[in-house]
C-alpha positions in Angstrom: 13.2 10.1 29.2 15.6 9.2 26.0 19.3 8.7 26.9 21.3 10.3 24.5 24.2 8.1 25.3 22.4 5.8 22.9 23.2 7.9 20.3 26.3 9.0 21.5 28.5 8.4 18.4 25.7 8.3 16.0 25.0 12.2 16.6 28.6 12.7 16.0 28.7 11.5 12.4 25.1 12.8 11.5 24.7 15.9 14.0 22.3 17.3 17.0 19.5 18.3 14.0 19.3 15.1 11.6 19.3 13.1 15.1 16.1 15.6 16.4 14.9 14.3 12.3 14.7 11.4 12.7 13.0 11.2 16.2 9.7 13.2 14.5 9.7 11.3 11.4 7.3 8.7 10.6 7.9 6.0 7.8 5.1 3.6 6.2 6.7 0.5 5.5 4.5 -1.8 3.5 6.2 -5.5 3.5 7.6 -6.6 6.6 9.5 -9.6 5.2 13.4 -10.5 4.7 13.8 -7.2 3.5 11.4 -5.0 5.8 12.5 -6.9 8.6 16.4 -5.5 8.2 15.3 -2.1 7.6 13.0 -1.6 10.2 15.8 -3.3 12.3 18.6 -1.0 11.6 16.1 2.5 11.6 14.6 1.3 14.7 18.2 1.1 16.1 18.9 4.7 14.6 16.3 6.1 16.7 13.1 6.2 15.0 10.3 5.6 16.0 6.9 6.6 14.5 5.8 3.5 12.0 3.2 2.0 10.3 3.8 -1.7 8.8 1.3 -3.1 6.8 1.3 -6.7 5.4 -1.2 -9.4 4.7 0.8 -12.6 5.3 1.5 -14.7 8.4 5.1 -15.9 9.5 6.1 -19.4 8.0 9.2 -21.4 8.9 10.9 -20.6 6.0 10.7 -16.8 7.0 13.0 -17.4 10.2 16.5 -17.8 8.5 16.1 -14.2 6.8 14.3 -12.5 9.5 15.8 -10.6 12.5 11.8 -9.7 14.2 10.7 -13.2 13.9 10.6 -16.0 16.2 10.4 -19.6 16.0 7.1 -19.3 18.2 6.0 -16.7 15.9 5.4 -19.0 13.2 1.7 -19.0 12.1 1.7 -15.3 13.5 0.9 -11.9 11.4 3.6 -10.7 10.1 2.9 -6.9 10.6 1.5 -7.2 14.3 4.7 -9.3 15.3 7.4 -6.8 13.7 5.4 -3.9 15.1 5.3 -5.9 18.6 8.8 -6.8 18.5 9.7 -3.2 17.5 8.3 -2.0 20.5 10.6 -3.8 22.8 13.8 -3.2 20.5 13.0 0.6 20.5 15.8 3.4 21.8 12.6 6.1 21.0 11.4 8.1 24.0 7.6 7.9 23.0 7.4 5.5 19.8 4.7 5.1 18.4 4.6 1.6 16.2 1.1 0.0 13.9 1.1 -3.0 12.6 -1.7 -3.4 10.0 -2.5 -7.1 8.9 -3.7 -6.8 5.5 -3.6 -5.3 1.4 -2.4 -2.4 1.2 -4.5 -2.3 -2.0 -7.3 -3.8 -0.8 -8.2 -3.4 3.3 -6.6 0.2 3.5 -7.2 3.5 2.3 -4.9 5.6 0.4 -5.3 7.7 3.3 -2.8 5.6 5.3 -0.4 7.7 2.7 -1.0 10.9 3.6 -0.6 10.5 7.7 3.5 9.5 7.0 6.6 11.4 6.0 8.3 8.6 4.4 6.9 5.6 1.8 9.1 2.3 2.1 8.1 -0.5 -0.5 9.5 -3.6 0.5 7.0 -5.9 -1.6 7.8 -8.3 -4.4 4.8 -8.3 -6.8 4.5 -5.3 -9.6 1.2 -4.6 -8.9 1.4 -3.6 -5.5 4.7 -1.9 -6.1 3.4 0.2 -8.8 0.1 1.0 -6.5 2.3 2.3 -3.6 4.2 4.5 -6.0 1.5 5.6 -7.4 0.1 7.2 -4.3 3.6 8.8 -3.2 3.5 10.8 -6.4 -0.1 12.0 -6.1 0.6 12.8 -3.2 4.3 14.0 -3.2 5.9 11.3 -0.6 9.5 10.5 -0.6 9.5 6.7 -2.2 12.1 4.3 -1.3 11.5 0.9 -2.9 13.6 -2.2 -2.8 14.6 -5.3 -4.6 17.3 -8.3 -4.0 17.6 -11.9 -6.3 20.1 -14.5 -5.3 23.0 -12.4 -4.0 22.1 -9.3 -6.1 19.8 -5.8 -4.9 18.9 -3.0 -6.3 17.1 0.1 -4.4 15.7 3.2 -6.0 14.6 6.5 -4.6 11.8 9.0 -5.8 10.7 12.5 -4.3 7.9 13.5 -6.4 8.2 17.1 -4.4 11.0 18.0 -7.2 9.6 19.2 -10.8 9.8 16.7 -13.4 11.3 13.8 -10.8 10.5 10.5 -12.7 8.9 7.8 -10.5 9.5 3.6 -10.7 6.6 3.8 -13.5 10.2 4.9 -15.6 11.6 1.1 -14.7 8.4 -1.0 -14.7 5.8 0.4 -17.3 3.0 2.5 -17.6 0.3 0.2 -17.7 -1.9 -2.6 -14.9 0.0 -5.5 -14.3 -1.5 -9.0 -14.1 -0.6 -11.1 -11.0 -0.4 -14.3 -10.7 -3.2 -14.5 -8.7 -5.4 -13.1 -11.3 -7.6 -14.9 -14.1 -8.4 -14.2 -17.6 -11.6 -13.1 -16.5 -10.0 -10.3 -13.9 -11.1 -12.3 -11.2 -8.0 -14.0 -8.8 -7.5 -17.4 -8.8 -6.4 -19.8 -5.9 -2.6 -20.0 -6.4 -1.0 -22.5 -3.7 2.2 -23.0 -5.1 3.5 -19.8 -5.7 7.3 -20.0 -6.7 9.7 -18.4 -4.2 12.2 -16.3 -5.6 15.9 -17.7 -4.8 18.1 -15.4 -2.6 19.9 -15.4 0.5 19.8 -13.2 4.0 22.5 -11.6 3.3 20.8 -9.8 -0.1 18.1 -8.7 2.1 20.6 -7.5 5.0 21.9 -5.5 2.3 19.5 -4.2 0.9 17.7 -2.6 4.2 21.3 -1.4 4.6 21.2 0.7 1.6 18.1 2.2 2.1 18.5 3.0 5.7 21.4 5.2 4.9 20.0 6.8 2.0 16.6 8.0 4.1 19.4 9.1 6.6 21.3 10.8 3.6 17.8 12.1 2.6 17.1 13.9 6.0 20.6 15.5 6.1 20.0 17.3 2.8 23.0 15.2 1.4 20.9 12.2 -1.1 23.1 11.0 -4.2 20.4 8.6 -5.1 17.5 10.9 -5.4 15.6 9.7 -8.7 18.4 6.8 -9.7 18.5 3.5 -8.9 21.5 1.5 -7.6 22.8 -1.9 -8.2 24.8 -4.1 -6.5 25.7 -7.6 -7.6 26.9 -9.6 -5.0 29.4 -12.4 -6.6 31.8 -9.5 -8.0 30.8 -6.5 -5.5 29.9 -4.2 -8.6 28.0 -1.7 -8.2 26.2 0.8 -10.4 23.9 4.0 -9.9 22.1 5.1 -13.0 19.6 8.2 -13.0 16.1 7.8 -14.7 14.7 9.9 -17.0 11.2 11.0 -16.6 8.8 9.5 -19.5 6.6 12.1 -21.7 4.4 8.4 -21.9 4.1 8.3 -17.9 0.4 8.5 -17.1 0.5 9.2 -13.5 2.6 12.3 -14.0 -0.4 13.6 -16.3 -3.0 13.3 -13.7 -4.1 16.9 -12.3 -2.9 17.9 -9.0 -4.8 16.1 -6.2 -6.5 18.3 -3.9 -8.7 16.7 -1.0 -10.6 17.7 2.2 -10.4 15.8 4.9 -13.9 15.3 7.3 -14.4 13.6 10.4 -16.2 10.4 9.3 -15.1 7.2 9.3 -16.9 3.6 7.2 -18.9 2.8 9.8 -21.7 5.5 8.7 -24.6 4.7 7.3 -24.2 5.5 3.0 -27.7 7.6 3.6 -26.4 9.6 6.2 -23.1 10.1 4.8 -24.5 11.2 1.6 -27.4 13.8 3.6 -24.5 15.1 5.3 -22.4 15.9 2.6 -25.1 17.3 0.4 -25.6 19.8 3.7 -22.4 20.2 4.4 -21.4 21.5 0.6 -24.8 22.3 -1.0 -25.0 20.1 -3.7 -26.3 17.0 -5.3 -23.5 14.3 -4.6 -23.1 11.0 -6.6 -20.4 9.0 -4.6 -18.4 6.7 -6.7 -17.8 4.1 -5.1 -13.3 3.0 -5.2 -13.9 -0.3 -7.1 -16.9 -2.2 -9.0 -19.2 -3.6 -5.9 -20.9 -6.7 -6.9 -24.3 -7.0 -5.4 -25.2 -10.7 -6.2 -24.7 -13.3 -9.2 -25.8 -16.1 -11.1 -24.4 -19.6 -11.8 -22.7 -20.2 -14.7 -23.7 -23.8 -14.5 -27.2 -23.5 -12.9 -28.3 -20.0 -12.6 -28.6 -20.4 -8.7 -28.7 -16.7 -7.5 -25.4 -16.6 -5.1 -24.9 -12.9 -2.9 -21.8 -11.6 -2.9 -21.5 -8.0 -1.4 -18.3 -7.2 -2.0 -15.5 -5.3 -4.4 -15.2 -7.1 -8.1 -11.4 -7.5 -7.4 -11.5 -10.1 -4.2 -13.7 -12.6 -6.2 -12.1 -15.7 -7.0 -12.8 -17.1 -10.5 -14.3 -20.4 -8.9 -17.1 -18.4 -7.7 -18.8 -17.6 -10.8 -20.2 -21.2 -10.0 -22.2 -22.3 -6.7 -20.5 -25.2 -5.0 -22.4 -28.0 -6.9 -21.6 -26.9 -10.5 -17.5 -25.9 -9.6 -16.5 -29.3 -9.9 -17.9 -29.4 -13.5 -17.5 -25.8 -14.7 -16.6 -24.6 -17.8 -15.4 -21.4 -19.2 -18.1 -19.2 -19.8 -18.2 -14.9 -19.7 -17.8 -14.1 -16.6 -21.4 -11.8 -17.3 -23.9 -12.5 -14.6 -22.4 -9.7 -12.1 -25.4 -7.6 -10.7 -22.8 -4.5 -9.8 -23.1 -1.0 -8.8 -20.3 1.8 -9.2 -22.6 5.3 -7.6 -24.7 6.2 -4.8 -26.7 8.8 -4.3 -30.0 9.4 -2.1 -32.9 9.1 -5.0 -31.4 6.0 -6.2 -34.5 2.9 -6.2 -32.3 0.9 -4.4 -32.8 1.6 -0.9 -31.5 -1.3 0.3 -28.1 -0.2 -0.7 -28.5 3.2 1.2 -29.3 1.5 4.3 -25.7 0.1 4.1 -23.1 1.0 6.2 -19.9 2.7 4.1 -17.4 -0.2 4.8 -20.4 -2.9 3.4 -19.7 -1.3 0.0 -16.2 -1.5 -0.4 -15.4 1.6 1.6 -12.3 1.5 3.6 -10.7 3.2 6.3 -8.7 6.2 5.6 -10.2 6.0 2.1 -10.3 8.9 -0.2 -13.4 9.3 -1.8 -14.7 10.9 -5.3 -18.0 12.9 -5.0 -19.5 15.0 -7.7 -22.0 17.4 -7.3 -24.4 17.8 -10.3 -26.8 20.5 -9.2 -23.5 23.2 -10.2 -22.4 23.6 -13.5 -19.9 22.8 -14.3 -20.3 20.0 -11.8 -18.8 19.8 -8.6 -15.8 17.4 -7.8 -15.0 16.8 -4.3 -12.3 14.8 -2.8 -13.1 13.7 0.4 -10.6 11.8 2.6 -12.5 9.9 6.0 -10.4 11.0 8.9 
C-alpha cells in the first residue's frame, strides 16, 4: 500500500486530485541523459509512476558528473534499461509500472509507443529526432514538453495540440527534414566517431528537468502559463523570458488530415502473407501494404558489382556499404543507384519470397502504424492499422 505521508506536504500545495493525477498518468520520455535523468528524478519523487524511457546509447564516464540514475558500475550499460531499473528502486508509486526501451525512437519503435502514454517528454539533442517526436504528439494530440540547455543557459517549450490552432516546435525549428550529422550526401549515414559534445554544465540540466517538472504539474492542475510558449533562462545574469509562438500558415504537419487508425491484435512477428489474407478477410478488400520506409532487398558494388544482401530499411545503411569490403578501401563517389528496393506488398505480387517474410524482416516494427489501401472500392480504401 502507498503511504501518503510521502506526500504529506506535497498534497498540501497541489491538492488530494492533482496528487490522484499524477499517480494514473503515464509519460514517454525519449532521452534519458543529463537532462532526462533530472526529470525523471524529480517526477519519480512526485509520485509518478507509469513510464516509458527510450534511448539508444550506453552510459560513458563522461555521463556520471550530470547524471543522478547512473552509476560508476553502470558505465558501458544502456542507458534506458539502467534509468528504468534505477527508477524502480527510487519509486514512492504503489504499483509503478517503469520500461526502459534500448533503441531509436525513429528507427526500432513504432509510432505506436505514442499513442499508449498521456504525456510526450523530448529530452534529445539532434533536430531530427526532435522534430519526429513532435510530429507524432500533434497527429496524435499529446501534450509535448521538449527541452534544451547550452553552457549555463535552457530553454523548455510546451505544445498541446488538443487546443485549435496550437502551434507546435515546427514554429521554432522549420518545416522541412533535417540532415544529421550522421547522414551522407547520398541519404545514407555515415560513421561519425567524433561527434562534438555540446558544452554545458549539470546544473543547466538540473534546471532544466526542474522546469518542466513543474510545468507538467502546472499542466495537470489546469493552471499552465507556458502552454504553446517557450521560456528562457540564461544562467550568468538569471534572465528569464517567456515568449508565445505563433502558429505558421507554412506548417506542414498542421495540414495533414486528421489521423484516424484501428488498432488489431497482431504483432511483426506474422508472416507478411498471412497478415495480408487476414486483412483482406477481415475488411473485404484488395490491400497493398506500404511498407514505413524504402526496404532494400539486395545491391551491387560500386567498385565490382559483387551482388551484397541487405534486407533492411534504406535509412540504417551506411554510405560505406555501397561497396563490398574489398573495393571500400578504394571507393569512389559514384550514384548511390544499384539499390534493388521495394516500398508495397500485396498477395499476387511475383515475389514470393518476400511474402514468406515475417513483418519485422521488412522493416516493420513493434507498435507500428501501418498504411493499407484497398483498391477493389472506389474510391480506394485507406486503412490505418496500428499492431497492438
Amino acid at each position: 500500500m502507498e503511504n501518503k505521508e510521502f506526500f504529506d506536504r506535497q498534497i498540501k500545495l497541489i491538492g488530494e486530485e492533482t496528487n490522484e493525477k499524477i499517480k494514473s498518468t503515464s509519460i514517454l520520455v525519449v532521452g534519458v541523459g543529463a537532462g532526462g535523468n533530472e526529470l525523471l528524478k524529480n517526477l519519480i519523487l512526485m509520485g509518478f509512476g507509469h513510464f516509458t524511457i527510450v534511448d539508444f546509447d550506453f552510459i560513458e564516464d563522461s555521463n556520471l558528473s550530470r547524471t543522478t540514475l547512473f552509476r560508476k558500475s553502470d558505465i558501458g550499460k544502456s542507458k534506458a534499461i539502467t534509468a528504468a531499473e534505477r527508477l524502480l528502486d527510487y519509486s514512492l508509486h504503489e504499483s509503478p509500472v517503469i520500461k526502459g526501451i534500448h533503441g531509436n525512437i525513429m528507427q526500432d519503435i513504432g509510432p505506436g509507443i505514442f499513442i499508449n502514454h498521456d504525456i510526450i517528454v523530448c529530452c534529445v539533442d539532434t533536430l531530427q529526432a526532435r522534430a519526429y517526436i513532435n510530429d507524432w504528439s500533434v497527429r496524435l494530440k499529446k501534450p509535448f514538453f521538449e527541452m534544451g540547455f547550452e553552457k549555463m543557459n535552457v530553454d523548455i517549450s510546451f505544445f498541446d495540440p488538443s487546443e485549435d490552432n496550437a502551434p507546435c516546435l515546427r514554429e521554432l525549428i522549420g518545416q522541412k527534414g533535417f540532415s544529421e550529422k550522421r547522414n551522407s550526401c547520398s541519404g545514407l549515414k555515415i560513421k561519425d566517431e567524433k561527434l562534438s559534445h555540446i558544452p554545458t554544465i549539470q546544473v543547466a540540466s538540473a534546471m532544466a528537468g526542474v522546469l518542466i517538472a513543474i510545468e507538467i504539474i502546472k499542466f495537470l492542475q489546469g493552471k499552465s502559463t507556458l502552454k504553446n510558449k517557450i521560456l528562457q533562462y540564461y544562467g550568468m545574469d538569471h534572465r528569464m523570458n517567456t515568449y508565445g509562438i505563433d502558429r505558421s500558415k507554412q506548417c506542414l504537419i498542421h495540414q495533414e488530415p486528421q489521423l484516424e487508425y484501428l488498432k488489431i491484435k497482431a504483432d511483426n512477428q506474422l508472416i507478411t502473407l498471412d497478415f495480408l489474407n487476414l486483412i483482406n478477410e477481415k475488411y473485404h478488400d484488395y490491400f497493398l501494404l506500404t511498407l514505413p520506409e524504402r526496404f532494400v532487398i539486395r545491391s551491387f558494388c560500386e567498385g565490382c558489382g559483387k551482388e551484397m544482401i541487405f534486407n533492411k530499411r534504406f535509412s540504417t545503411i551506411f554510405d560505406e556499404e555501397r561497396w563490398c569490403r574489398n573495393c571500400r578501401s578504394k571507393k569512389e563517389y559514384y550514384f548511390p543507384g544499384n539499390f534493388e528496393i521495394i516500398s508495397e506488398v500485396h498477395v499476387k505480387m511475383k515475389d514470393t519470397i518476400i511474402l514468406q517474410r515475417k513483418l519485422y524482416e521488412l522493416g516493420i516494427l513493434p507498435m507500428d502504424l501501418l498504411l493499407l489501401k484497398g483498391i477493389k472500392t472506389e474510391p480506394i480504401n485507406i486503412l490505418h492499422l496500428l499492431l497492438d
